[in-house]
C-alpha positions in Angstrom: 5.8 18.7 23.6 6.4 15.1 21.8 3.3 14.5 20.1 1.6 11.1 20.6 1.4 8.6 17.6 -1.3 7.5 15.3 -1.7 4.0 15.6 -3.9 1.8 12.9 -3.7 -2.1 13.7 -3.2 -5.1 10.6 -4.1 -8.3 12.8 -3.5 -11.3 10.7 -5.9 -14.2 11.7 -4.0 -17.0 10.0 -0.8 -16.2 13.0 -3.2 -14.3 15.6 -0.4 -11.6 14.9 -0.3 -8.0 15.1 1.3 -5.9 13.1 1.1 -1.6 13.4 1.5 1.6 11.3 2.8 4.1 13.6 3.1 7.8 12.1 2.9 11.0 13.8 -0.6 13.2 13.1 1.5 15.7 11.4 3.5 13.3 9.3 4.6 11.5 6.9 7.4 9.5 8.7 6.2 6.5 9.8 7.3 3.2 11.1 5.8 -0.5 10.5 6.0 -2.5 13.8 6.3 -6.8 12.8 5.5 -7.1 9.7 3.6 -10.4 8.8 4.7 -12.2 5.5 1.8 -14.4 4.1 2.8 -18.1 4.5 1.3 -21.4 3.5 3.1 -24.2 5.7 1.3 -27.0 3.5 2.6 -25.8 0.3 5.3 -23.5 1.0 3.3 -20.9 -0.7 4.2 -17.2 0.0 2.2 -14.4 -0.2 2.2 -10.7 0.7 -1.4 -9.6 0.8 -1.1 -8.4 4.3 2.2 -6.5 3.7 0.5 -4.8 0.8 -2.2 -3.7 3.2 0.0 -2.0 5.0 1.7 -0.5 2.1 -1.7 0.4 0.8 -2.8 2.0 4.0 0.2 4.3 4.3 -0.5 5.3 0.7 -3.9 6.1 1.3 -2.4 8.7 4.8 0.7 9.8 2.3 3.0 8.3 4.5 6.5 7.4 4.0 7.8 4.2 5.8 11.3 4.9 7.4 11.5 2.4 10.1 10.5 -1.8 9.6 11.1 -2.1 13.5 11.0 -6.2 15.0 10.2 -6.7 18.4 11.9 -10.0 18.4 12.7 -12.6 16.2 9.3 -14.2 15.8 8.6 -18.0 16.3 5.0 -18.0 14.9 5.5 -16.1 11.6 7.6 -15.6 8.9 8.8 -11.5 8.2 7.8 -9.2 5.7 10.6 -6.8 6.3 12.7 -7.5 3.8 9.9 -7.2 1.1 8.6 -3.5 2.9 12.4 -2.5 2.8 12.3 -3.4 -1.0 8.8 -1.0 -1.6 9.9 1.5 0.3 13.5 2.1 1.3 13.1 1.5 5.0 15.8 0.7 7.6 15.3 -2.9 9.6 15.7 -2.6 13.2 15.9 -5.1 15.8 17.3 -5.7 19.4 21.4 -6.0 19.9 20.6 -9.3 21.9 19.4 -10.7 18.0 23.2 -12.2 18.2 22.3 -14.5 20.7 19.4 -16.0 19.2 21.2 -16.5 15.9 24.1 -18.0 17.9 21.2 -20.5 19.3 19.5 -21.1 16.3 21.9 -21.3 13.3 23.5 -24.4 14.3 20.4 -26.2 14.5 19.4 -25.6 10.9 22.9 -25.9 9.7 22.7 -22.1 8.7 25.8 -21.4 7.8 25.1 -17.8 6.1 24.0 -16.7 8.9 26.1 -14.4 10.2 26.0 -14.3 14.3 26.4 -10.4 14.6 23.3 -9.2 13.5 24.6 -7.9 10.1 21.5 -9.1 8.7 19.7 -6.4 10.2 20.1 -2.6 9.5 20.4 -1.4 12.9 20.6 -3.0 16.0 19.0 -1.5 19.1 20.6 -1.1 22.7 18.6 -0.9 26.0 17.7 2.8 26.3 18.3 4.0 22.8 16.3 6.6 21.1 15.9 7.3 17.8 13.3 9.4 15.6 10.3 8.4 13.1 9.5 12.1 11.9 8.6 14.3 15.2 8.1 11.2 16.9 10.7 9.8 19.7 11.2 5.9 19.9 12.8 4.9 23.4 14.0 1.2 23.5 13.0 -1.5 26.3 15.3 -4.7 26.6 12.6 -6.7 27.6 13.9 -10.4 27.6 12.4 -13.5 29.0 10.5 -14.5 26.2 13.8 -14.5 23.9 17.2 -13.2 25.1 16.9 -10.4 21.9 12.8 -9.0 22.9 12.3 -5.3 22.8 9.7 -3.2 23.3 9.2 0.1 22.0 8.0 3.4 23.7 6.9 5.8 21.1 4.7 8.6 23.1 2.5 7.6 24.8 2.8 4.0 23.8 4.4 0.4 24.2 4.6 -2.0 21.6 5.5 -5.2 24.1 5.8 -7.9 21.1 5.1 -11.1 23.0 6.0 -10.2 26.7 2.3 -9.3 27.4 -1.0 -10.2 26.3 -4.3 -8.8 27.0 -5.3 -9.0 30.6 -7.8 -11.8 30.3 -5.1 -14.3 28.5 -1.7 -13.5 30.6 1.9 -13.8 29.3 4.3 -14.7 27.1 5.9 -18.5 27.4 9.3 -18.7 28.4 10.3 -22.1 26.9 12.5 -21.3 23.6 16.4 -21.8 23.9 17.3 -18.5 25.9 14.0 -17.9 27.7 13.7 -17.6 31.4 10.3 -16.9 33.4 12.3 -14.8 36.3 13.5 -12.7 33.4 9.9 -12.2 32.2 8.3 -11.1 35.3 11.2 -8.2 35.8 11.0 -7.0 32.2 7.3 -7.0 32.8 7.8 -4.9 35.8 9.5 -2.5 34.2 6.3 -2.0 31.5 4.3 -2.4 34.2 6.1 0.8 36.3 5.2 3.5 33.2 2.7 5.2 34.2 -1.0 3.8 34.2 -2.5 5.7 31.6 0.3 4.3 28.9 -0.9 2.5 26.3 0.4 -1.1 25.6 -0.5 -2.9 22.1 0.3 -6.5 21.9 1.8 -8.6 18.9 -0.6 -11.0 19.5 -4.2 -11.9 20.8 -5.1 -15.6 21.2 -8.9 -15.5 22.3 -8.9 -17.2 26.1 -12.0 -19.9 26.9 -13.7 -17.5 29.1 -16.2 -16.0 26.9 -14.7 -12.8 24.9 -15.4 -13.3 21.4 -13.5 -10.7 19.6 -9.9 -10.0 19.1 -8.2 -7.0 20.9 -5.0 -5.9 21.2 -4.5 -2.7 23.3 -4.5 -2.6 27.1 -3.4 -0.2 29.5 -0.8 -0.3 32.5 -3.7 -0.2 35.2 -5.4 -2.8 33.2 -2.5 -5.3 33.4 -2.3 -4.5 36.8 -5.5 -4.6 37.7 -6.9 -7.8 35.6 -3.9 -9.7 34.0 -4.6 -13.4 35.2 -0.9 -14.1 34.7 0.5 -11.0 36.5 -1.7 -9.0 38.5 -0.9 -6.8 41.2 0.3 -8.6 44.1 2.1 -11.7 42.0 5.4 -12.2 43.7 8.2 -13.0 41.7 8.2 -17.1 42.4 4.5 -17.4 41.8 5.0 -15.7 38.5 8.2 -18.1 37.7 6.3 -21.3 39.3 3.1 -20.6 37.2 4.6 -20.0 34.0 7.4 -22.9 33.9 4.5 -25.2 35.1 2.2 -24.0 32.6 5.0 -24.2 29.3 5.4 -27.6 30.2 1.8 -28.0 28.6 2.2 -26.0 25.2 3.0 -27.2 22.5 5.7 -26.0 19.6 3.9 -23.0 17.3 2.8 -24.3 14.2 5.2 -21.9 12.2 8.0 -22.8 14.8 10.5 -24.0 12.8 10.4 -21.9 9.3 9.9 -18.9 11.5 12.6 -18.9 13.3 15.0 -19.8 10.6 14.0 -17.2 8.1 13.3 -14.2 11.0 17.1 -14.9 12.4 18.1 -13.8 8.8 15.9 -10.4 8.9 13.2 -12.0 7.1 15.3 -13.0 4.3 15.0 -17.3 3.2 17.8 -19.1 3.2 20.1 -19.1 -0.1 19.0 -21.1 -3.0 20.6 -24.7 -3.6 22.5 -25.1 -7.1 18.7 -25.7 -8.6 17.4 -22.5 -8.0 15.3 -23.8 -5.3 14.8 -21.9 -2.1 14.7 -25.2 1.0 13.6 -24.4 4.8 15.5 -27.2 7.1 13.2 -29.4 9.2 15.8 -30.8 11.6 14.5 -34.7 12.4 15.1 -35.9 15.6 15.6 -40.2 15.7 13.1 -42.2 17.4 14.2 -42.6 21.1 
């Protein structure tokens, strides 16, 4: 019988990200799930306390961290893979689709090192792949719509959804990066959505909605999303779900972290190489007044 994982949750208030320590009971292979690196826009400051949590934490259970697995490449925080892989030896896995966000995304910073095929990365994941972390089994999810390159993860008797879910009472993921598409959404979510109810679904993030809940969650189930999920409910056809969603991106505005996330996570989590000064730059592409 494939044992169920253990599960203990990092949530990183600064980002409203999630990241997970995922081991089985009997151990010690384990497997970090979006990493957070510490990251003060203002001053370019970087910092790894949260990584070292993590690090800490698996000390404290005697793990030993095989897998740095990315749902996506994120657009709201900067990665702490490469510094994991560093500490501990780990592998850095993301979706095969990761090609077409760098192909997106490297011309726009002028990112020239970037290599377009993923080589950045480890390993990169197909739709249906399995792989182990100890005596547990990892089955992968191309769940795009979001980005072209999302995957989820089923290990056991759980999901890790990255952004294409939230908890019931705040919806769905926006659609509205280069390479997004809402009718993609609503089919990867029906596929989560069509495990069966009693599967357990941790989001990457949790944005606290205006309807009263006061503290931060991040694991749902498939009946809950079904049941309550103000976004996707049962009974939300197809072109509701793609009319509500592109009306509603039309209102958001960019993530905070947009712009050094994207170009940093497209490159595993690595910065961009050093100018002839030493110094390590992140591009801010400037747009001329209309």
């Amino acid at each position: 019988m494939i044992p169920d994982p253990q599960i203990e949750a990092f949530f990183d208030p600064q980002t409203n990200t999630v990241s997970y320590l995922v081991w089985a009971e009997d151990g010690p292979e384990a497997a970090i799930i979006d990493p957070v690196l510490d990251y003060d826009h203002a001053s370019g400051a970087i910092h790894t306390k949260t990584a070292d949590a993590m690090l800490a934490t698996a000390k404290t259970h005697g793990l030993k961290i095989e897998w740095i697995l990315e749902t996506h490449a994120h657009a709201d925080h900067l990665s702490a893979a490469p510094y994991l892989k560093e500490a501990t030896g780990a592998r850095i896995a993301i979706g095969e689709h990761i090609t077409d966000v760098q192909s997106i995304f490297a011309p726009v910073f002028g990112a020239q090192d970037v290599s377009g095929t993923g080589a950045e990365f480890d390993l990169l994941l197909a739709d249906g792949e399995h792989f182990s972390i100890g005596n547990l089994e990892a089955e992968v999810m191309h769940t795009p719509g979001h980005t072209p390159a999302c995957i989820s993860y089923k290990i056991g008797d759980a999901v890790f959804v990255g952004d294409t879910l939230f908890m019931p009472d705040y919806g769905t993921a926006r659609t509205d990066f280069p390479g997004g598409d809402a009718r993609t959404l609503y089919r990867s979510i029906q596929r989560i959505l069509d495990l069966p109810p009693d599967t357990r679904l941790f989001m990457c993030h949790d944005y606290l909605p205006t309807d009263g809940r006061t503290l931060h969650a991040w694991e749902s189930t498939v009946v809950d999303e079904r049941a309550r999920n103000v976004h996707v409910h049962n009974g939300t056809t197809e072109e509701d779900f793609v009319a509500m969603r592109e009306a509603r991106d039309k209102t958001l505005p960019a993530p905070k972290l947009l712009l050094p996330s994207v170009q940093v996570n497209i490159r595993a989590g690595h910065l961009p190489p050093a100018d002839d000064n030493g110094t390590t730059y992140l591009r801010i592409p400037v747009k001329p007044a209309a």
